[in-house]
GUTORGU-206337 format. One record per atom (N, C-alpha, C): x, y, z; residue in three letters. Coordinates in steps of 0.02 Angstrom, whole numbers, plus 50000, padded with zeros to 5 digits. Layout:
<sites>
c1->X&c2->Y&c3->Z&resn->ALA
...
</sites>
This chain:
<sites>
c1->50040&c2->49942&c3->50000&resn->UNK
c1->50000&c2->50000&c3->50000&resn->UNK
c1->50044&c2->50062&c3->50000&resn->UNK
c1->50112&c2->50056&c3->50027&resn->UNK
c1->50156&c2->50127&c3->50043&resn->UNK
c1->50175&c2->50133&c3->49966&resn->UNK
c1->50185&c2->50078&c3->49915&resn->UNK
c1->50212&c2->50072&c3->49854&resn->UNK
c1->50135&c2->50121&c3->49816&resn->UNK
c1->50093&c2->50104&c3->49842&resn->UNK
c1->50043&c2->50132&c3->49782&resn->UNK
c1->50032&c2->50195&c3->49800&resn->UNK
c1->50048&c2->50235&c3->49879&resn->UNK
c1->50040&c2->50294&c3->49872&resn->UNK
c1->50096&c2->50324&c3->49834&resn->UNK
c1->50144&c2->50307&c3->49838&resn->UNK
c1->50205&c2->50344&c3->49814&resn->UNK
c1->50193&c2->50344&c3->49727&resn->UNK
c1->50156&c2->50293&c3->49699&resn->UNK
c1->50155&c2->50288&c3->49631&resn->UNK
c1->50111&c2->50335&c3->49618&resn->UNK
c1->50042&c2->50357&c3->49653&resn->UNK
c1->50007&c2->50428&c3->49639&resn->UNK
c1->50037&c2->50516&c3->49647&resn->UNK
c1->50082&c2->50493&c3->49697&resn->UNK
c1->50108&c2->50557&c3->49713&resn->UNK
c1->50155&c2->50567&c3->49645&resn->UNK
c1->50164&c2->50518&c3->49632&resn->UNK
c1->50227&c2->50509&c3->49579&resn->UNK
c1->50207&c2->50523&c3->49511&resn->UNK
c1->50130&c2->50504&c3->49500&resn->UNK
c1->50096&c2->50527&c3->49437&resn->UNK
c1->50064&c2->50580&c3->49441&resn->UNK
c1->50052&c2->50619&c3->49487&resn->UNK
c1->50040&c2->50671&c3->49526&resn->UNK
c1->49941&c2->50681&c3->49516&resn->UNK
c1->49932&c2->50616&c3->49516&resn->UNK
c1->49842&c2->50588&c3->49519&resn->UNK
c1->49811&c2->50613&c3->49590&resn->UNK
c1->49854&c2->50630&c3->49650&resn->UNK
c1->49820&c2->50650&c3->49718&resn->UNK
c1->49795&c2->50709&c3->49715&resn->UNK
c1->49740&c2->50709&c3->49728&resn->UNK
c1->49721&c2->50779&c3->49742&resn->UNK
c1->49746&c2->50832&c3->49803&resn->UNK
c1->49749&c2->50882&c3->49770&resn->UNK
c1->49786&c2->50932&c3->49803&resn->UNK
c1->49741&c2->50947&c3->49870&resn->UNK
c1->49778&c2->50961&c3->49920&resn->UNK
c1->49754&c2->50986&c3->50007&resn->UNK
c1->49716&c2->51073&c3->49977&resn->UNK
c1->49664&c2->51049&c3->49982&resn->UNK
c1->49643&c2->51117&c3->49994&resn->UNK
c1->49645&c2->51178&c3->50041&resn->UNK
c1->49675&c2->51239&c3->50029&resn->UNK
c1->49685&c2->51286&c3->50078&resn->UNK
c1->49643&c2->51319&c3->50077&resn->UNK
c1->49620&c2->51336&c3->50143&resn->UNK
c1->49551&c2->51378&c3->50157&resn->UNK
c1->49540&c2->51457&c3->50125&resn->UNK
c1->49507&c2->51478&c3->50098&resn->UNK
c1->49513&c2->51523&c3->50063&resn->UNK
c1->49488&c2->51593&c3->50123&resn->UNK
c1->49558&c2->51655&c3->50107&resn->UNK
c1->49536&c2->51707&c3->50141&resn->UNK
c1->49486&c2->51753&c3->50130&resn->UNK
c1->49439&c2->51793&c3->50175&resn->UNK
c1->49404&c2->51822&c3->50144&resn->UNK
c1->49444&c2->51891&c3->50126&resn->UNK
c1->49407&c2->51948&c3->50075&resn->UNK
c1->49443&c2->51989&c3->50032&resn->UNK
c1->49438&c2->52034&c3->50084&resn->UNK
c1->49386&c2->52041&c3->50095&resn->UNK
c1->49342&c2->52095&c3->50143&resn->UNK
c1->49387&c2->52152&c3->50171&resn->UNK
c1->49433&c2->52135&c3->50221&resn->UNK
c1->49494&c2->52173&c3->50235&resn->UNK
c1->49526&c2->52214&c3->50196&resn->UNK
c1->49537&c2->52190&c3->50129&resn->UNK
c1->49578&c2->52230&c3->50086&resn->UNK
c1->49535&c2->52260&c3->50025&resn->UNK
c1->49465&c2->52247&c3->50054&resn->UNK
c1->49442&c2->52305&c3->50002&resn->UNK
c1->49432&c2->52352&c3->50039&resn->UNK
c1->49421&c2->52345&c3->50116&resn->UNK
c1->49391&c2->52393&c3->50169&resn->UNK
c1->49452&c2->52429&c3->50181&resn->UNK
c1->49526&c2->52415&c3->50174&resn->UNK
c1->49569&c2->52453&c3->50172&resn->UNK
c1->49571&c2->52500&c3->50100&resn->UNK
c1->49559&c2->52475&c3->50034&resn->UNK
c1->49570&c2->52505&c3->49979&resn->UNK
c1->49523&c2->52579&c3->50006&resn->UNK
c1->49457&c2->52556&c3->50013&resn->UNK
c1->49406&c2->52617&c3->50017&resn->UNK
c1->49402&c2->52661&c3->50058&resn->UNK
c1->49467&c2->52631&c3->50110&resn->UNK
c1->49485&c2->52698&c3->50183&resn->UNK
c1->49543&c2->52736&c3->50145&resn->UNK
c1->49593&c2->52696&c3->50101&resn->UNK
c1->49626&c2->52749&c3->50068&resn->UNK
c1->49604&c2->52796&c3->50007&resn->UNK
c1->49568&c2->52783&c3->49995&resn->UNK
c1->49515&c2->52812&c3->49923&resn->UNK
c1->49491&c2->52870&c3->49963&resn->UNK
c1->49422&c2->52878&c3->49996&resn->UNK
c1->49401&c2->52903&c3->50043&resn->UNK
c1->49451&c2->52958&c3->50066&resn->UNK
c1->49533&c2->52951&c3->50122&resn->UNK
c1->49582&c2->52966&c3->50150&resn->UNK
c1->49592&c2->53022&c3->50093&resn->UNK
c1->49625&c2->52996&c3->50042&resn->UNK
c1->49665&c2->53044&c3->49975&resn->UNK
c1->49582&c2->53094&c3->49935&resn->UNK
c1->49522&c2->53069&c3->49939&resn->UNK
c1->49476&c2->53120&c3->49913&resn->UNK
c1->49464&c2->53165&c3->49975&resn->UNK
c1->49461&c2->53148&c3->50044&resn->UNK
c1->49446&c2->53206&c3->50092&resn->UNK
c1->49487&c2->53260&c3->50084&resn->UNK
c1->49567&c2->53223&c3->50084&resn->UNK
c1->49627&c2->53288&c3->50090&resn->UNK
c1->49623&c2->53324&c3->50012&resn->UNK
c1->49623&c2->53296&c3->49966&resn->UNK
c1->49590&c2->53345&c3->49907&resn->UNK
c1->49529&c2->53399&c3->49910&resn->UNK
c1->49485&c2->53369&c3->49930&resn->UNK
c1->49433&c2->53421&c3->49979&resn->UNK
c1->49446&c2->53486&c3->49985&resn->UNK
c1->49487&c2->53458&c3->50053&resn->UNK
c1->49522&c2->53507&c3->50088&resn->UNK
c1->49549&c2->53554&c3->50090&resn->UNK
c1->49610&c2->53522&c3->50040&resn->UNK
c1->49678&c2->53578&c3->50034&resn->UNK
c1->49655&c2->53593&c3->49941&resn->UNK
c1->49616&c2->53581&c3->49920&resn->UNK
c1->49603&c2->53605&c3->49842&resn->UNK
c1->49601&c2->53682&c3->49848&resn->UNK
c1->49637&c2->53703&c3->49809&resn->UNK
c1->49617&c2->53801&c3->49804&resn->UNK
c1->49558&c2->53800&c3->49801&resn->UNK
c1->49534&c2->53867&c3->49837&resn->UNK
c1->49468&c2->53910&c3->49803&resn->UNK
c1->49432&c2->53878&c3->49881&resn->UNK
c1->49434&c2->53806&c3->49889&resn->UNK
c1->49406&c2->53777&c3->49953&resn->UNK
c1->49402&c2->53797&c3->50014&resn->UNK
c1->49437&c2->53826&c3->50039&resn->UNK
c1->49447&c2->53872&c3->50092&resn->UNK
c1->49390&c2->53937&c3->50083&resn->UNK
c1->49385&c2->53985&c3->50130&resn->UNK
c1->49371&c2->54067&c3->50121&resn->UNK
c1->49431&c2->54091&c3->50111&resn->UNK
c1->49440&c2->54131&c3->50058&resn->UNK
c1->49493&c2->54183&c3->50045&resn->UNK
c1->49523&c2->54208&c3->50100&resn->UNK
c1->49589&c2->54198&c3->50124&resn->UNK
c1->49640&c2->54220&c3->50174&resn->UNK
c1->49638&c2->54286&c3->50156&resn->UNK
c1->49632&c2->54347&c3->50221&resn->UNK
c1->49652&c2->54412&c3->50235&resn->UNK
c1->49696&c2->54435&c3->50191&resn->UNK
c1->49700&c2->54481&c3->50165&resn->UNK
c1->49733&c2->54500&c3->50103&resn->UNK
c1->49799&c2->54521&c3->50144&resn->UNK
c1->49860&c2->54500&c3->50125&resn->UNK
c1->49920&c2->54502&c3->50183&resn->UNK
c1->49939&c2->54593&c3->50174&resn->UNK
c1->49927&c2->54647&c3->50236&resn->UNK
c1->49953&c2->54724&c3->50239&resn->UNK
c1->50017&c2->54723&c3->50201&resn->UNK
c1->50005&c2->54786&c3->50150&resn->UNK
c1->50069&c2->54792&c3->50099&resn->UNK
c1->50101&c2->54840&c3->50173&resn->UNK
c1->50088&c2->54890&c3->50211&resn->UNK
c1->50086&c2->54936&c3->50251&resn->UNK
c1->50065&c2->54938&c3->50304&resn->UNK
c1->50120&c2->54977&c3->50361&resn->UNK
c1->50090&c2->54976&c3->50427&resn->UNK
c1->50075&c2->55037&c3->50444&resn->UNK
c1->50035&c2->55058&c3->50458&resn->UNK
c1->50007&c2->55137&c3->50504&resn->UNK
c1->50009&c2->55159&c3->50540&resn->UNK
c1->50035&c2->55213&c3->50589&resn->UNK
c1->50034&c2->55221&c3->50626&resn->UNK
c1->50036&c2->55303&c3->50637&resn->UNK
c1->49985&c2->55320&c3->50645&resn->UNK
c1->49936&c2->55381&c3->50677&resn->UNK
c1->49981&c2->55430&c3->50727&resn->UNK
c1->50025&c2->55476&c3->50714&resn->UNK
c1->50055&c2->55537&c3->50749&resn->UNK
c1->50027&c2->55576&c3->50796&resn->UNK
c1->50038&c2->55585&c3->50847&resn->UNK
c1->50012&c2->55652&c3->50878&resn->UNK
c1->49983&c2->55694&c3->50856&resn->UNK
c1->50025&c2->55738&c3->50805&resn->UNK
c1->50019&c2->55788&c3->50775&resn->UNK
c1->49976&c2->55791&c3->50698&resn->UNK
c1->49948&c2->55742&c3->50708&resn->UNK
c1->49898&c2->55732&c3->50651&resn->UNK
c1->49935&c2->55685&c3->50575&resn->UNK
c1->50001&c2->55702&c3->50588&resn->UNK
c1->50020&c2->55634&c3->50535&resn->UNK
c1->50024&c2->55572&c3->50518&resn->UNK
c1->50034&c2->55540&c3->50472&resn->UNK
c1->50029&c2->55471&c3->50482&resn->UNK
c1->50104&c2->55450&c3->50457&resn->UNK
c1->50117&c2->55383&c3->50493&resn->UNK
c1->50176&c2->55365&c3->50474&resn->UNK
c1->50165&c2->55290&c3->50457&resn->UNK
c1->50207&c2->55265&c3->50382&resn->UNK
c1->50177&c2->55215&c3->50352&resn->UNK
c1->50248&c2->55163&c3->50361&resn->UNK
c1->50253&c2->55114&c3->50391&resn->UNK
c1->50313&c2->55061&c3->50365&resn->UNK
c1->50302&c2->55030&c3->50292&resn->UNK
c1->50357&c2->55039&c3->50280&resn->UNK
c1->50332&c2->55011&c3->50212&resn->UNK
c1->50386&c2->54926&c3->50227&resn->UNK
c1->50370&c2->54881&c3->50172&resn->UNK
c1->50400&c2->54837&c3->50174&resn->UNK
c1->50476&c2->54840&c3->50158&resn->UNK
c1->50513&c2->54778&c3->50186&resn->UNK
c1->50588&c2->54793&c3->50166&resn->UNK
c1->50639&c2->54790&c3->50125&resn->UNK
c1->50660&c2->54815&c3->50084&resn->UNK
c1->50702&c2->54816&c3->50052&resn->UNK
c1->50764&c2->54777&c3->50025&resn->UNK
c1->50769&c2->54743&c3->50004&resn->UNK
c1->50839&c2->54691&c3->49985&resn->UNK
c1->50865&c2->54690&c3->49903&resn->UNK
c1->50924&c2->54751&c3->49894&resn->UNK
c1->50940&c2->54729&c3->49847&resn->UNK
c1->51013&c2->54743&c3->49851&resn->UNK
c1->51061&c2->54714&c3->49775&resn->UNK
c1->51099&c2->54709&c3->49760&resn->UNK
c1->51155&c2->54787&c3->49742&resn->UNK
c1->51200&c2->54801&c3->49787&resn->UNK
c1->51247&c2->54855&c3->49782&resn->UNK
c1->51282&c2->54852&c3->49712&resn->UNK
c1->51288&c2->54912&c3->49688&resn->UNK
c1->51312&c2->54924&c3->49616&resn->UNK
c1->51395&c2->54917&c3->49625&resn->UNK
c1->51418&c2->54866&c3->49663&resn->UNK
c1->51483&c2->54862&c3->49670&resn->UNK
c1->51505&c2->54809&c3->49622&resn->UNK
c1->51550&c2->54843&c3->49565&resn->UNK
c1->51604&c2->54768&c3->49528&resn->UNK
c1->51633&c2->54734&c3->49561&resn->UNK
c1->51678&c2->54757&c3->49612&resn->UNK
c1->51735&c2->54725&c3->49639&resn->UNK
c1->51706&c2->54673&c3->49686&resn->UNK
c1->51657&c2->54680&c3->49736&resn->UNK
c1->51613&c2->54627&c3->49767&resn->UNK
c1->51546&c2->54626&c3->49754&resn->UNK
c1->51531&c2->54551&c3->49786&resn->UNK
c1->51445&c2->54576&c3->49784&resn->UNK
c1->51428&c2->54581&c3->49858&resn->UNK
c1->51388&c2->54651&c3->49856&resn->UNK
c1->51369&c2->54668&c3->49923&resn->UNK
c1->51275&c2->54664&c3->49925&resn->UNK
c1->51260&c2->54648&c3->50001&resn->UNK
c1->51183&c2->54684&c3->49994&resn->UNK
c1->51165&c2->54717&c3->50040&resn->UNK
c1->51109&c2->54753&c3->50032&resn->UNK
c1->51079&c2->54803&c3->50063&resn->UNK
c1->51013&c2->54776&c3->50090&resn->UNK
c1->51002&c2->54777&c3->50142&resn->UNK
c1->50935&c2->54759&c3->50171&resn->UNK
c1->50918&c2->54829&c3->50204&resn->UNK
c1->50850&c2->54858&c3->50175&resn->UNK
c1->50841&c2->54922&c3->50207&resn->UNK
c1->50758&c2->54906&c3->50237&resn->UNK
c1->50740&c2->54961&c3->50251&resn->UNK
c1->50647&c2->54971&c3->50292&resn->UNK
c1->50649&c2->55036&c3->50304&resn->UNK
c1->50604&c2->55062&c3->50271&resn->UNK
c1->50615&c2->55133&c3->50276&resn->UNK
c1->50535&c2->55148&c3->50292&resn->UNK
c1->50520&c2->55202&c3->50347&resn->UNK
c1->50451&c2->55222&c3->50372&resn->UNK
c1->50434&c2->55299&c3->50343&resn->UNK
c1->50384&c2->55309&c3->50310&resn->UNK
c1->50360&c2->55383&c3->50293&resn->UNK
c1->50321&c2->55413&c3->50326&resn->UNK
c1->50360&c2->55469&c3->50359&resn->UNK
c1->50291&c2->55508&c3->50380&resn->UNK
c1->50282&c2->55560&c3->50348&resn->UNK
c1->50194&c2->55543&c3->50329&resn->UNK
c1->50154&c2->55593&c3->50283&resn->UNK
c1->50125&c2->55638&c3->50324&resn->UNK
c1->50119&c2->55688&c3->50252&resn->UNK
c1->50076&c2->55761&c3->50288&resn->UNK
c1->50009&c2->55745&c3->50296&resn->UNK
c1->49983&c2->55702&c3->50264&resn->UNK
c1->49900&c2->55694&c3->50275&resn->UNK
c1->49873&c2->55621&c3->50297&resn->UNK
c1->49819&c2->55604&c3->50324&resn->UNK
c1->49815&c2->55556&c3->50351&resn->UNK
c1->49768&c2->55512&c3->50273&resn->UNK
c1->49765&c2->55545&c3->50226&resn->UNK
c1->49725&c2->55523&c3->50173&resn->UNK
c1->49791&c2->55490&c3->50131&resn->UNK
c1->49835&c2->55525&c3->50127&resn->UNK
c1->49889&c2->55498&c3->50090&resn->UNK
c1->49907&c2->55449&c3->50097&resn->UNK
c1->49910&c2->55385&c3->50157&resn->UNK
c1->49922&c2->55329&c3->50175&resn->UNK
c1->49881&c2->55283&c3->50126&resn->UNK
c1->49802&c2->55320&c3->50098&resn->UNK
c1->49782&c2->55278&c3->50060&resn->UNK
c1->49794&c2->55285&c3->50008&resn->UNK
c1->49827&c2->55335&c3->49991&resn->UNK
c1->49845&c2->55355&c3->49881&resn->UNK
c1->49911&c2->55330&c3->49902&resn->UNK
c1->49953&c2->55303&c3->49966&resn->UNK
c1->50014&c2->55258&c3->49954&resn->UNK
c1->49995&c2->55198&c3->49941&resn->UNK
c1->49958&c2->55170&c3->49984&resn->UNK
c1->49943&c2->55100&c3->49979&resn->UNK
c1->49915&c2->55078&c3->49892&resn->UNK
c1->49884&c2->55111&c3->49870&resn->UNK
c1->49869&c2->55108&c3->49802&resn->UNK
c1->49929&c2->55113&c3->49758&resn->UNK
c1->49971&c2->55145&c3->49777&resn->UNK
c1->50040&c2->55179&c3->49720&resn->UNK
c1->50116&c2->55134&c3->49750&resn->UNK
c1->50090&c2->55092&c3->49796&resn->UNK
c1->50152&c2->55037&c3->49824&resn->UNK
c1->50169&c2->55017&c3->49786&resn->UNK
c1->50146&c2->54968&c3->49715&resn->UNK
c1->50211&c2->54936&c3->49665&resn->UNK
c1->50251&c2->55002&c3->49635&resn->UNK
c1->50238&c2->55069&c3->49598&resn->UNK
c1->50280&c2->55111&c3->49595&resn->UNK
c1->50324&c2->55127&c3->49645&resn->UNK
c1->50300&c2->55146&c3->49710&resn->UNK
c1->50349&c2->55180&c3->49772&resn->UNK
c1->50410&c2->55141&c3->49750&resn->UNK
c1->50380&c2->55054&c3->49765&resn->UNK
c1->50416&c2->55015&c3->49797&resn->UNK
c1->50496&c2->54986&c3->49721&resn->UNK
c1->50476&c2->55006&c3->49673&resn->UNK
c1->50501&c2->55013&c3->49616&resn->UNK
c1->50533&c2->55075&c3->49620&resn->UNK
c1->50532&c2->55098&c3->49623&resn->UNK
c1->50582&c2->55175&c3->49629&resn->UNK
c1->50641&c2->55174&c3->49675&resn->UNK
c1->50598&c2->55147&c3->49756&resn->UNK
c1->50648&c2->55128&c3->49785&resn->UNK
c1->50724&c2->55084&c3->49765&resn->UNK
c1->50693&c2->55031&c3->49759&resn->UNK
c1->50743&c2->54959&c3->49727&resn->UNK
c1->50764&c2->55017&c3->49668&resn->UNK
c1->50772&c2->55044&c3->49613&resn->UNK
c1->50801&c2->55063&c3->49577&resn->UNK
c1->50865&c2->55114&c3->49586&resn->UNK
c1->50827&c2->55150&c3->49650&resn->UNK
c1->50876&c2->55194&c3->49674&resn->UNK
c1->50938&c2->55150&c3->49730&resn->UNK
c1->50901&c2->55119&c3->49762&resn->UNK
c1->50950&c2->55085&c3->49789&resn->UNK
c1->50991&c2->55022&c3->49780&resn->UNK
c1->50983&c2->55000&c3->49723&resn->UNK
c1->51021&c2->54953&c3->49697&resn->UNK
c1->51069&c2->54998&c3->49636&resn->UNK
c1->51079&c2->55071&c3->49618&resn->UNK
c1->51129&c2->55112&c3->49592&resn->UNK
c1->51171&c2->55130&c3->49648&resn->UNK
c1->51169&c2->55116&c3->49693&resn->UNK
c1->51234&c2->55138&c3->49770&resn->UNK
c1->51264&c2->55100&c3->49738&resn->UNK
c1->51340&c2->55126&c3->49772&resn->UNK
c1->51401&c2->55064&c3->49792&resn->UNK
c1->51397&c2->55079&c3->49862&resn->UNK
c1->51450&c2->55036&c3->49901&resn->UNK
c1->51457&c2->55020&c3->49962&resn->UNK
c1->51483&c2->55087&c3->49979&resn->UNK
c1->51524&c2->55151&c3->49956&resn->UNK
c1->51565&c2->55196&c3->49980&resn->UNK
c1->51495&c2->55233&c3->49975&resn->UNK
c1->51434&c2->55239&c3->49938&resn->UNK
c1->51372&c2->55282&c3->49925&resn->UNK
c1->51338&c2->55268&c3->50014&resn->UNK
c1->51344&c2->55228&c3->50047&resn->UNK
c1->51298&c2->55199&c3->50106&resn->UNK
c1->51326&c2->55199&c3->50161&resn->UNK
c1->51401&c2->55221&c3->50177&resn->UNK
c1->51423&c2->55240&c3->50203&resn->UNK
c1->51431&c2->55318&c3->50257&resn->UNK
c1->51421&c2->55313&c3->50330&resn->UNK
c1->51432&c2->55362&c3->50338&resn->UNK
c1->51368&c2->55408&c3->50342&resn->UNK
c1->51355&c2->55452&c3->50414&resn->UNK
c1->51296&c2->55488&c3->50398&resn->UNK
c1->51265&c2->55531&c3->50368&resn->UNK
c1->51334&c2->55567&c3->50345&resn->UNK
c1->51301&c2->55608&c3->50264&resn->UNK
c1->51272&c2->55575&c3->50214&resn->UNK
c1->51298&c2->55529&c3->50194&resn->UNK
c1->51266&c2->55491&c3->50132&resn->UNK
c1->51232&c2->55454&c3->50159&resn->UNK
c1->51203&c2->55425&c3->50211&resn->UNK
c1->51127&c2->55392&c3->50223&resn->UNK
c1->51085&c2->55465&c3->50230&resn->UNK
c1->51108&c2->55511&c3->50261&resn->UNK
c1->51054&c2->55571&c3->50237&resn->UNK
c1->51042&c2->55581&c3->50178&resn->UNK
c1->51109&c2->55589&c3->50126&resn->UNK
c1->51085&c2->55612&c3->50076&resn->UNK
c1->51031&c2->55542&c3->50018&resn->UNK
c1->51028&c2->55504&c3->50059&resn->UNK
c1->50989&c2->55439&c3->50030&resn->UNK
c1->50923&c2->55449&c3->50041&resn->UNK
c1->50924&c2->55487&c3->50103&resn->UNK
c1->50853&c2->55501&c3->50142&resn->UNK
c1->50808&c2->55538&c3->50103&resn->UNK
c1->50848&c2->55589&c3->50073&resn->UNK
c1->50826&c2->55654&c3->50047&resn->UNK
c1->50813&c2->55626&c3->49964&resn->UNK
c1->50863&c2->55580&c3->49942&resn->UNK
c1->50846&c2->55568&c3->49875&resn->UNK
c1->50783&c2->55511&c3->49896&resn->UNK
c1->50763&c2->55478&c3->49925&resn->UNK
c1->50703&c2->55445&c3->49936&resn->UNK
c1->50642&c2->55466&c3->49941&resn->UNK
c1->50653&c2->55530&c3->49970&resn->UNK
c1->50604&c2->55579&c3->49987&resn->UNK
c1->50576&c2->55625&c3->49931&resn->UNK
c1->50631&c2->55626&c3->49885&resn->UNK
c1->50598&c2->55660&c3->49829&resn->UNK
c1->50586&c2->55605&c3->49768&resn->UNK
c1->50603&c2->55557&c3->49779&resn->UNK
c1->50585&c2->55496&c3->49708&resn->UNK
c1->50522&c2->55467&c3->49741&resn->UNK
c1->50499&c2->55477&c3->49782&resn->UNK
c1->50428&c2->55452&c3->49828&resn->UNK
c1->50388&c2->55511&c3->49824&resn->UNK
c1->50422&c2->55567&c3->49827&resn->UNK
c1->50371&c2->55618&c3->49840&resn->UNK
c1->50328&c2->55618&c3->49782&resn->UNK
c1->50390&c2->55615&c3->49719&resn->UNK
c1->50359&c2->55620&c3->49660&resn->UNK
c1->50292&c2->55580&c3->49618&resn->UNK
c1->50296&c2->55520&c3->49674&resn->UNK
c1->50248&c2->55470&c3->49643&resn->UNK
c1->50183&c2->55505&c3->49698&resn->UNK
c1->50179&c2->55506&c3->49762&resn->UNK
c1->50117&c2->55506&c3->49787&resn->UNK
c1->50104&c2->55582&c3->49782&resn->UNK
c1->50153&c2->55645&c3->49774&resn->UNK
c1->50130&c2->55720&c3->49778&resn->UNK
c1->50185&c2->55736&c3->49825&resn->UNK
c1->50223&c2->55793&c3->49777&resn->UNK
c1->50295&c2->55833&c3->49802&resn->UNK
c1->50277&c2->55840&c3->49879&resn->UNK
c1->50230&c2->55882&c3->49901&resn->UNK
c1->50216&c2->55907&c3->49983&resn->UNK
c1->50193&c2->55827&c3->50033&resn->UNK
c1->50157&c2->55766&c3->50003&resn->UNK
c1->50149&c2->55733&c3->50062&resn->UNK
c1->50194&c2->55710&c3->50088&resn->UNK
c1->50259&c2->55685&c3->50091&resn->UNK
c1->50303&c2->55665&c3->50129&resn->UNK
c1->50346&c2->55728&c3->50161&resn->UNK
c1->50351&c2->55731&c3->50240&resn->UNK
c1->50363&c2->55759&c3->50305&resn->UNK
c1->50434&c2->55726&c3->50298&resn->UNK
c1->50443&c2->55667&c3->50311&resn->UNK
c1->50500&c2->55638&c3->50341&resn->UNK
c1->50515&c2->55580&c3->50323&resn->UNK
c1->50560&c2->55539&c3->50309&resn->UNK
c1->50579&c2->55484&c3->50286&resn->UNK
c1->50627&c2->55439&c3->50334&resn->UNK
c1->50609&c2->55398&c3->50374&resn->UNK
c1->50643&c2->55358&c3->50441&resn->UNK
c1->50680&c2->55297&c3->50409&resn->UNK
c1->50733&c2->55289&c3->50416&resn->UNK
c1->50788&c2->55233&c3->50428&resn->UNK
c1->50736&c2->55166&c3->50483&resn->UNK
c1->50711&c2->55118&c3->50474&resn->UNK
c1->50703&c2->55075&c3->50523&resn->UNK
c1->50758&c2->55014&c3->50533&resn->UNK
c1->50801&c2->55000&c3->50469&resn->UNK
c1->50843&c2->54947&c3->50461&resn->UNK
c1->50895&c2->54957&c3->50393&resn->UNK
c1->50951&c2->54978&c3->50416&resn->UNK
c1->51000&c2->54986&c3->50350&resn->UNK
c1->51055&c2->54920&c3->50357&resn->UNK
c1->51072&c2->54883&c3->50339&resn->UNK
c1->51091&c2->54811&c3->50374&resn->UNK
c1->51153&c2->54800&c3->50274&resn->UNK
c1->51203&c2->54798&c3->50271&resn->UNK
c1->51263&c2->54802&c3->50227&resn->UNK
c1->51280&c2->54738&c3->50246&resn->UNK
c1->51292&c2->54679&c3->50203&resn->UNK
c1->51312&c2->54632&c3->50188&resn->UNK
c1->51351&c2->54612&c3->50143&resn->UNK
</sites>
């Protein structure tokens, strides 16, 4: 009898051990938590989906005693007109205006200001930024390439907040 099993196994006539079959269930219930998972966070983070974020202040305000307003403007980073190295300039410069209305014909006229600026101050060299005469006389040329965009008389004063040479 041991001779005749071995001769089936050998013709390979035995039927095979059946293995119990798994159910799927698990791995479709996983497929459809990741399906589900990847369409919520699309949802989510898709543009437009949200409410429109606060429009980020080009300008900060700040209301004088004396009836003026003084505006920070954003800061400044550009490249010194130097051959011999490359230098930079990180500036922040604050205006104080003659009128408290003018803060809003700046805020409107910010890509010019802020273009005038960078133009003027990326023609310095390092010996131009030097020294408190020539940051005055920077003051004064700022004061009139700004004045010119929002109106010769609204700018009072022109403040240094950060002159930083690198």
């Amino acid at each position: 009898m041991a001779d005749t099993e071995k001769d089936q196994e050998a013709e390979g006539t035995e039927e095979p051990l059946e293995v119990p079959k798994k159910s799927k269930l698990p791995l479709i219930i996983g497929a459809v938590a990741v399906v589900a998972a990847g369409l919520g966070a699309y949802i989510a983070l898709k543009p437009g989906a949200k409410e429109p974020a606060e429009k980020p202040k080009k300008v900060a305000k700040h209301v004088d005693e004396e009836g003026g307003t003084i505006v920070a403007l954003q800061p400044f980073i550009v490249n010194l007109a130097d051959e011999e190295q490359v230098s930079y300039l990180k500036c922040t410069i604050a205006l104080e205006l003659t009128d408290k209305e003018l803060a809003v014909t700046l805020e409107k006229k910010t890509p010019p200001v802020r273009n005038a600026v960078i133009l003027y101050l990326s023609s310095l060299t390092l010996a131009d930024t030097r020294g408190i005469q020539n940051k005055q006389k920077i003051l004064s040329e700022l004061s009139t390439r700004i004045g010119d965009i929002i109106g010769k008389d609204g700018i009072h004063r022109v403040y240094l907040n950060e002159f930083v040479i690198q």
